[in-house]
Steps between C-alpha positions, in 0.01 A plus 500: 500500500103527465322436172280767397177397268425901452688797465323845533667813330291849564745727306181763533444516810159326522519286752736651724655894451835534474531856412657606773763192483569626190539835553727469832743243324552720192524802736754261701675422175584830391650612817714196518603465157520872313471706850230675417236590773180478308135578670209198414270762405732563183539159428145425426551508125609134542184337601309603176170713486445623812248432761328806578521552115335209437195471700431859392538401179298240525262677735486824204404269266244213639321646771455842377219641660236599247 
């Protein structure tokens, strides 16, 4: 068995994006365990503030043009 020195955990998705991992395996999980067909786009409550929200947000409120 190899000996690690480091262990990286990116539960934000900085360095790589999982989103979509996410999304599939929960989609996958509810169809195998409750049966129920569920699209991604109304499971995107589960990754937090959303994207688009949140560079307009951010957008809005920094870089306003004057």
């Amino acid at each position: 068995m190899p000996k690690y020195d480091h262990v990286i955990f990116d539960v934000d998705g900085t360095l790589i994006d999982t989103e979509k991992a996410v999304m599939y395996s929960l989609q996958k999980m509810l169809k195998i365990d409750y049966n129920r067909e569920v699209q991604l786009s109304d499971l995107n409550f589960v990754l937090g503030i959303a994207r688009d929200f949140c560079i307009a947000s951010t957008w809005n409120h920094r870089y306003r043009p004057s």
